[in-house]
LUMKETI-944685 format. One record per residue (C-alpha): x, y, z; chain; residue number from 1. Coordinates in nm, 4 decimals. Each point is the difference from the previous one (the first is absolute). Layout:
N
SITE;x;y;z;c;k
SITE;X;Y;Z;A;NUM
...
REM end
This chain:
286
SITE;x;y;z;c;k
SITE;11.4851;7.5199;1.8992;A;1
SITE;-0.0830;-0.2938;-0.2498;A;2
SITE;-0.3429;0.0706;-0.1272;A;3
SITE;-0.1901;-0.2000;-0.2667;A;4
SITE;-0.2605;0.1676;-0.2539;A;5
SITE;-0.2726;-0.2247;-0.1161;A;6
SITE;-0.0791;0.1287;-0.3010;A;7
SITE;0.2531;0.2567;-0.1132;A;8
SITE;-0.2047;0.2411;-0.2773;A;9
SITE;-0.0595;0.3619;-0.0130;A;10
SITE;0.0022;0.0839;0.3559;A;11
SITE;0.1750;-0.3459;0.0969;A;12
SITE;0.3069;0.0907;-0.2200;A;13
SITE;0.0148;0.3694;0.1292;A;14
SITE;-0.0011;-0.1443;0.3787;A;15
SITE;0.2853;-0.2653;-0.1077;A;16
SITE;0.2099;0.3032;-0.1588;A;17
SITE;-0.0563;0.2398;0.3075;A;18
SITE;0.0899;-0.2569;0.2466;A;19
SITE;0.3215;-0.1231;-0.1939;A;20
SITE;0.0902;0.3711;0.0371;A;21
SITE;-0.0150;0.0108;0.3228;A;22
SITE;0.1869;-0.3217;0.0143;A;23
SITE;-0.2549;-0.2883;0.0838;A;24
SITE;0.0902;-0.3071;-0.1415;A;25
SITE;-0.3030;-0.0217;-0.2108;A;26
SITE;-0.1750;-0.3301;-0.2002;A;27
SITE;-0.2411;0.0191;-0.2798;A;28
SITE;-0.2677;-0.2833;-0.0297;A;29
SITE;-0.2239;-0.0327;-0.3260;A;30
SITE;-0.0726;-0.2485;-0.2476;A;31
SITE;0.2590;0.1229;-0.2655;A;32
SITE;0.2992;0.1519;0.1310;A;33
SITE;0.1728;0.2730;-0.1553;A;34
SITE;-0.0095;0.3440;-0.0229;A;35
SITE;0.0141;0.0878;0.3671;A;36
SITE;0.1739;0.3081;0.0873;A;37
SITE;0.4056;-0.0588;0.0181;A;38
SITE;0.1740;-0.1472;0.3183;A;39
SITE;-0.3779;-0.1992;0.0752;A;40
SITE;0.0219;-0.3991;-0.0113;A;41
SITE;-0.2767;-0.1669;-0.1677;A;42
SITE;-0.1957;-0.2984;0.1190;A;43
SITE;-0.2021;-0.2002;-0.2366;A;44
SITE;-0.3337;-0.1450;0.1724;A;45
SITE;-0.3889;-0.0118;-0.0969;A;46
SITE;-0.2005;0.0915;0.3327;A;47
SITE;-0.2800;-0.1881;-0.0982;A;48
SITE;0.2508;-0.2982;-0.0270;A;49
SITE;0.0861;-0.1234;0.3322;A;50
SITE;0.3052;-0.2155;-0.1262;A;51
SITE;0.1259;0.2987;-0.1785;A;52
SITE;0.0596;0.1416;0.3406;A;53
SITE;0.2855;-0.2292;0.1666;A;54
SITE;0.3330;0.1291;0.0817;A;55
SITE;-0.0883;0.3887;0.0260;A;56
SITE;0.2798;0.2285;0.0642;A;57
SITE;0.1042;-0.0795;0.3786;A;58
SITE;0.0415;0.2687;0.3011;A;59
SITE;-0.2984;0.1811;-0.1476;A;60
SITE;-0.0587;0.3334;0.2452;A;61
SITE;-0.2641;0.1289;-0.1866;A;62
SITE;-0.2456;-0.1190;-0.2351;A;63
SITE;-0.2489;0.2429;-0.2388;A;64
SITE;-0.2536;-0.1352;-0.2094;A;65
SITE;-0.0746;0.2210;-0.2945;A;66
SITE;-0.1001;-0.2550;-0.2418;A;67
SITE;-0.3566;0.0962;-0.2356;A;68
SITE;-0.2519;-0.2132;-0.1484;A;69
SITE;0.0227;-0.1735;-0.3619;A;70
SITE;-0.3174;0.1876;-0.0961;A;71
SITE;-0.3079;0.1798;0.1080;A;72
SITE;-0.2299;-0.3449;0.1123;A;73
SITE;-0.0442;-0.1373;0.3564;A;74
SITE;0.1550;-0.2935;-0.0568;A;75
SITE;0.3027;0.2131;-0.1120;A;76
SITE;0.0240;0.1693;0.2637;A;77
SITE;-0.0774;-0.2461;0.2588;A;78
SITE;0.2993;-0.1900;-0.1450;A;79
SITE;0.2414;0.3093;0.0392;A;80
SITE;-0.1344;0.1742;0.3032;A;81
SITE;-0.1195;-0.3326;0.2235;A;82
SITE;0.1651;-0.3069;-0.1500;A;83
SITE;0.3268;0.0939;-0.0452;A;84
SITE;0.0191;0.2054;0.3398;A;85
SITE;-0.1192;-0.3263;0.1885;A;86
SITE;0.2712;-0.1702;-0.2502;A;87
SITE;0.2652;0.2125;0.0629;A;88
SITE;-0.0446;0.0241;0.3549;A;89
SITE;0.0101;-0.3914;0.0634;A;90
SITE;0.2850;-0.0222;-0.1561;A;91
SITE;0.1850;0.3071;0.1925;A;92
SITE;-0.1362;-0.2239;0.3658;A;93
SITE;0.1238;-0.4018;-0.1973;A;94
SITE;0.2933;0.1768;-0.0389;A;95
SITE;0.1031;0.1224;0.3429;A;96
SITE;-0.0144;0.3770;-0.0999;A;97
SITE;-0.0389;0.2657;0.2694;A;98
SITE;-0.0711;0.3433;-0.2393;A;99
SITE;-0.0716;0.2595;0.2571;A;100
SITE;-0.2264;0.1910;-0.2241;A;101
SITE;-0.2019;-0.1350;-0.2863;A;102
SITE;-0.1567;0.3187;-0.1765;A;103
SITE;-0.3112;-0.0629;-0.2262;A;104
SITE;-0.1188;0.2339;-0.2857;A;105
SITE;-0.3316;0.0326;0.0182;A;106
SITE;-0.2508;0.2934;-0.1335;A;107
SITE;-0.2302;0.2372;0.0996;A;108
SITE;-0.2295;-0.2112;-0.2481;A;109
SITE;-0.1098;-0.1862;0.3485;A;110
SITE;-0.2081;0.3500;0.0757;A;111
SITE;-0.3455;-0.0331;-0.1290;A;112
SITE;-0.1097;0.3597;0.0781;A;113
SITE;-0.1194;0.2086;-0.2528;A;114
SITE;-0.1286;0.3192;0.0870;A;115
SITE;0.2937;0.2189;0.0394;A;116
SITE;0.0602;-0.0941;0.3920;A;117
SITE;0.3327;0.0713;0.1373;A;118
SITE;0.1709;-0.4249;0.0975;A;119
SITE;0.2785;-0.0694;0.2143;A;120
SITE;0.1067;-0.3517;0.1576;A;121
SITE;-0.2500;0.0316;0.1764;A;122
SITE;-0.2838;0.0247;-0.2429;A;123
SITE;-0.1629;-0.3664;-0.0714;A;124
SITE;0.1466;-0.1650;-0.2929;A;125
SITE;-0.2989;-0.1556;-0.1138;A;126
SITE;0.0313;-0.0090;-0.4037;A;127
SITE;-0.2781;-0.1474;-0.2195;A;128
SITE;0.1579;-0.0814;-0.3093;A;129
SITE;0.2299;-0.2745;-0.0124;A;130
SITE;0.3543;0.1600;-0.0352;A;131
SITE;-0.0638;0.1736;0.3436;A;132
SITE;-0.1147;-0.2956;0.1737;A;133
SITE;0.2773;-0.2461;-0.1407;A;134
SITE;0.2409;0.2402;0.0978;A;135
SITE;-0.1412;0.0269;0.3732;A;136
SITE;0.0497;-0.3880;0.0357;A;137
SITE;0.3728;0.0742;-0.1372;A;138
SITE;0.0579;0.2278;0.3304;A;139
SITE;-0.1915;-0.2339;0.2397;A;140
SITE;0.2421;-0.2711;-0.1639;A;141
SITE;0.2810;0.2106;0.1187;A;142
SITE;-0.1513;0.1658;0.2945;A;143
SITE;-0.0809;-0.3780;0.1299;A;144
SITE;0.3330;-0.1925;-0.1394;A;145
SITE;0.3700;-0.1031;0.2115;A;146
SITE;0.1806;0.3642;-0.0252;A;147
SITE;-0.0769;0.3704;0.0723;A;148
SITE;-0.1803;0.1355;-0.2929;A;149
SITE;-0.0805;0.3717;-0.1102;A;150
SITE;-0.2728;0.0267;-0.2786;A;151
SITE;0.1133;0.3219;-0.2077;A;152
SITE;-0.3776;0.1096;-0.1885;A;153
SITE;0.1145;0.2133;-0.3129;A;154
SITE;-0.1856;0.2051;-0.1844;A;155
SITE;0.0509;0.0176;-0.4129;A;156
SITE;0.3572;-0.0056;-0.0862;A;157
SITE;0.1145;0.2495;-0.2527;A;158
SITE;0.3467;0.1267;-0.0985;A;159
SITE;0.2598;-0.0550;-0.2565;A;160
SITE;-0.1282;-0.2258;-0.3368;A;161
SITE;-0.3943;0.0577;0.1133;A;162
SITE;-0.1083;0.2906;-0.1840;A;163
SITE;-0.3088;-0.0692;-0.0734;A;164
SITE;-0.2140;0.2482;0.1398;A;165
SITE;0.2154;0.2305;-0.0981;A;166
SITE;-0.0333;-0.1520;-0.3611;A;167
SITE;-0.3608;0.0124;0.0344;A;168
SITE;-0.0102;0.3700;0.0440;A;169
SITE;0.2154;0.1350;-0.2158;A;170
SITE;-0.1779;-0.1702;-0.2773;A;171
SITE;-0.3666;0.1279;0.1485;A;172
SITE;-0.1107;-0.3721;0.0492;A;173
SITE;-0.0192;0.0484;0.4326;A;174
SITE;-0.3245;0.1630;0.0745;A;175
SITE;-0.1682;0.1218;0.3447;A;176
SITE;-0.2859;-0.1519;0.1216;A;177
SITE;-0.3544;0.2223;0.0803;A;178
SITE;-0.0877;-0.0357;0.4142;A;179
SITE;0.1604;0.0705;0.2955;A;180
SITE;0.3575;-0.1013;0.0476;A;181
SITE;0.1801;-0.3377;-0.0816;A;182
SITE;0.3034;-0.0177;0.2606;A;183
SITE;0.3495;-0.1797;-0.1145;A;184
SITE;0.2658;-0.1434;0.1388;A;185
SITE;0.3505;0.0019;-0.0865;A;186
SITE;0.3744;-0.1363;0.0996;A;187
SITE;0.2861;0.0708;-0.2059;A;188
SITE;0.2317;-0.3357;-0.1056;A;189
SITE;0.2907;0.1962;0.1841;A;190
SITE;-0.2207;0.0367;0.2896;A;191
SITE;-0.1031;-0.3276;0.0275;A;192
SITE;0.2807;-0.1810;0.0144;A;193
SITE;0.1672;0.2923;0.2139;A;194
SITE;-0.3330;-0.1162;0.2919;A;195
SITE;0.0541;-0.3120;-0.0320;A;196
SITE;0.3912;0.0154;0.0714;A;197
SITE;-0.1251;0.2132;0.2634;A;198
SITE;-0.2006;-0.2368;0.1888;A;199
SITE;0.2020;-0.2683;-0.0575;A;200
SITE;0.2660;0.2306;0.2051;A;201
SITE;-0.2194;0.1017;0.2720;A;202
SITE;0.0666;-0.1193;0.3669;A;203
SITE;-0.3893;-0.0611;0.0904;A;204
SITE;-0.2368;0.0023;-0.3289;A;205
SITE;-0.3364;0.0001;0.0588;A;206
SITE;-0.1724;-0.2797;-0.2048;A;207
SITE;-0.2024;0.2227;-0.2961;A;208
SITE;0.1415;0.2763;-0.1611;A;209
SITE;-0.1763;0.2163;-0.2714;A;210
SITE;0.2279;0.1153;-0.2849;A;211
SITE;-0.0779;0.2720;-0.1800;A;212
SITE;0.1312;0.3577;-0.0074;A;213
SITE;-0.1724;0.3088;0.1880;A;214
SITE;-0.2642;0.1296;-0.2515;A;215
SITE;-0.2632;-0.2284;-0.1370;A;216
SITE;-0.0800;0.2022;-0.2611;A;217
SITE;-0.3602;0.0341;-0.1719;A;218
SITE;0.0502;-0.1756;-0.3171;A;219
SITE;-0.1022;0.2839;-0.2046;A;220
SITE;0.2438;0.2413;0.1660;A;221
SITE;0.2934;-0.2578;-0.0967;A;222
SITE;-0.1364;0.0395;-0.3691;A;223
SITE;-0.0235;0.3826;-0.0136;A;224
SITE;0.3394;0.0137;0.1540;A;225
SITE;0.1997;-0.2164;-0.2674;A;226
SITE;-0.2458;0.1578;-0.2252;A;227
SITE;0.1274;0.3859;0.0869;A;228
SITE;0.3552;-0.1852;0.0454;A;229
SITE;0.0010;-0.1001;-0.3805;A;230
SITE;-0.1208;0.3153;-0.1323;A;231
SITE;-0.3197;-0.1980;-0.1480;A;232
SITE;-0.3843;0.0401;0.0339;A;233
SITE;-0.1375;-0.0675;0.3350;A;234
SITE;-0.1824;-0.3633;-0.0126;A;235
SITE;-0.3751;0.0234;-0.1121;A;236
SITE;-0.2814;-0.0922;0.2370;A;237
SITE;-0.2378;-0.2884;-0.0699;A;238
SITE;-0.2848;-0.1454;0.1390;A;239
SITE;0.0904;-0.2363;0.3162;A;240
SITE;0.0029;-0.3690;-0.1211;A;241
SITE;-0.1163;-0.1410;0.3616;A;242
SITE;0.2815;-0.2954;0.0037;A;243
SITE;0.0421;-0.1747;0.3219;A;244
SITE;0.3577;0.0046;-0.0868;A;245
SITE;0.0104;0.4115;0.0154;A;246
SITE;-0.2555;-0.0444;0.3066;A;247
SITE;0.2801;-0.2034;0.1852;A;248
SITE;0.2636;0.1958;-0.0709;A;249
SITE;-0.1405;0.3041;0.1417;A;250
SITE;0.1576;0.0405;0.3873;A;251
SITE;0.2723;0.1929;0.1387;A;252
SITE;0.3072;-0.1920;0.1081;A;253
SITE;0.2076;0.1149;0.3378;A;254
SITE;0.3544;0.0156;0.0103;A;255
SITE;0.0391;0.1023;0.3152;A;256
SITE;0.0879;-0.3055;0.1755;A;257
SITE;0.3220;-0.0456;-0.2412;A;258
SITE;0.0675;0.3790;0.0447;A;259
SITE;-0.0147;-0.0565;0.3809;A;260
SITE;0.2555;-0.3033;-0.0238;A;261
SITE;0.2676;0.2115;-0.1852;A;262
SITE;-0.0490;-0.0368;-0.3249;A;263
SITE;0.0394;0.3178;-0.2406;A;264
SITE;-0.1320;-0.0599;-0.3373;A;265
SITE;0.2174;0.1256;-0.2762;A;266
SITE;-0.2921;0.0518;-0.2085;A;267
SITE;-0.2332;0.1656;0.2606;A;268
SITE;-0.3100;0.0810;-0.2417;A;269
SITE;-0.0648;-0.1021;-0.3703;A;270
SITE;0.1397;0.3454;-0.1207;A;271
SITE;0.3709;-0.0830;0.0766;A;272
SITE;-0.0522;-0.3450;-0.1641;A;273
SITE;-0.1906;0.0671;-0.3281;A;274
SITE;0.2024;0.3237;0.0103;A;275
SITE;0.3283;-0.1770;-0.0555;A;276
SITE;-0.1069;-0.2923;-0.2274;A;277
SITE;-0.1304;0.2854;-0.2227;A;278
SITE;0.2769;0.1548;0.0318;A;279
SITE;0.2136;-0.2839;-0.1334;A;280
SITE;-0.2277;-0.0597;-0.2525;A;281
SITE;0.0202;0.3192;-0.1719;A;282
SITE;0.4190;-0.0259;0.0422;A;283
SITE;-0.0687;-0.2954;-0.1790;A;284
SITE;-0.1363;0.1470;-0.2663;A;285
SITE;-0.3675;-0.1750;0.0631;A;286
REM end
């Protein structure tokens, strides 16, 4: 299969280095080439530049866009997540491509709910701050455009390099929150790109999965754990700041439809992942 990564970064380049293991012919498409994992060919283009976009790679089978916004504005986003998919897909179509699949990576940022519910695919994806939204006109881009498309929604990516929480605790900066409980959820890099090579590989996708592993933990839980993990103090409890960003984030994720099409996470909760980076860490003397 010749697949083409739009946007090749921390879960872009993990996808590009799992397929070139299993021996996809695999091209990497960002601004500034270099540094994609061995064996992948790069392809220099700006998606928000049309003309940038002539003379893709031919034959592709398979096309994933994992590409992220410039910064945390609407019109940054709207240029990564809208623009450049109507871009990129217009030039795919000029072009006489046929990709099978296109895969977009989208978040579970489009959920607005906030009080702890349980979402699935089903759920409405009705978010009121901008990120959310711009990213549900990304997927309707997709959902609506030339090819089959599969919208992946991941939750927060953690893994190898992002050890900030971790950080956080072990220096007694991460604190719990007074109130009833603030629900997270999590995918691990390895996971992520693992789902997406997944669906790119299944027979008859459905067109929204949600990925994030099988236990979306209450926030506070995930602190005691690395906490206990560490061998620190447990994080202290403070007075609930009210944010609407802490108000959003509070729902419970579902797996199951993932789960149900195959997929076995490596990482199944966030014990086995924060387990291991720590793990590392402390082999690494930090």
């Amino acid at each position: 299969m010749k697949v083409l990564i739009a946007g090749c970064g921390y879960v872009g380049s993990a996808l590009a280095r799992l397929l070139r293991e299993s021996g996809h012919d695999v091209w990497a498409l960002s601004r500034t080439p270099g540094g994609q994992p061995d064996g992948v060919r790069a392809f220099a283009a700006d998606l928000t530049e049309p003309a940038s976009l002539k003379n893709l790679p031919p034959g592709l089978d398979a096309v994933v866009y994992a590409a992220s916004a410039d910064g945390f504005s609407e019109d940054a986003y709207s240029a990564a997540y809208v623009t450049g998919p109507r871009h990129l897909l217009a030039a795919l179509e000029e072009q006489g491509q046929k990709p099978g699949r296109v895969v977009f990576t989208s978040s579970t940022g489009v959920y607005g709910q906030g009080g702890g519910e349980w979402v699935d695919e089903s759920s409405a994806a009705e978010a009121e701050h901008f990120s959310g939204a711009v990213l549900r006109r990304g997927e309707e881009v997709f959902l609506g455009g030339p090819f089959p498309a599969v919208i992946a929604r991941l939750g927060g990516i953690y893994g190898p390099g992002r050890t900030r929480l971790i950080d956080r605790v072990r220096s007694g900066e991460a604190t719990c929150a007074e109130g009833g409980a603030s629900y997270t959820n999590r995918i691990h890099r390895h996971d992520a790109a693992g789902a997406i090579a997944h669906l790119l590989a299944l027979e008859e996708p459905r067109d929204v999965y949600l990925v994030v592993d099988r236990d979306p933990a209450e926030r506070c839980e995930v602190l005691r754990w690395i906490a206990a993990r560490l061998g620190v103090e447990p994080p202290e409890t403070v007075a609930a700041d009210g944010t609407r960003r802490a108000q959003r984030s509070n729902k419970r994720v579902s797996s199951e439809r993932l789960v149900a099409s195959g997929y076995e996470h490596r990482y199944p909760t966030f014990r086995e992942g924060y387990g291991e980076m720590i793990e590392a860490m402390e082999g690494a003397g930090g």
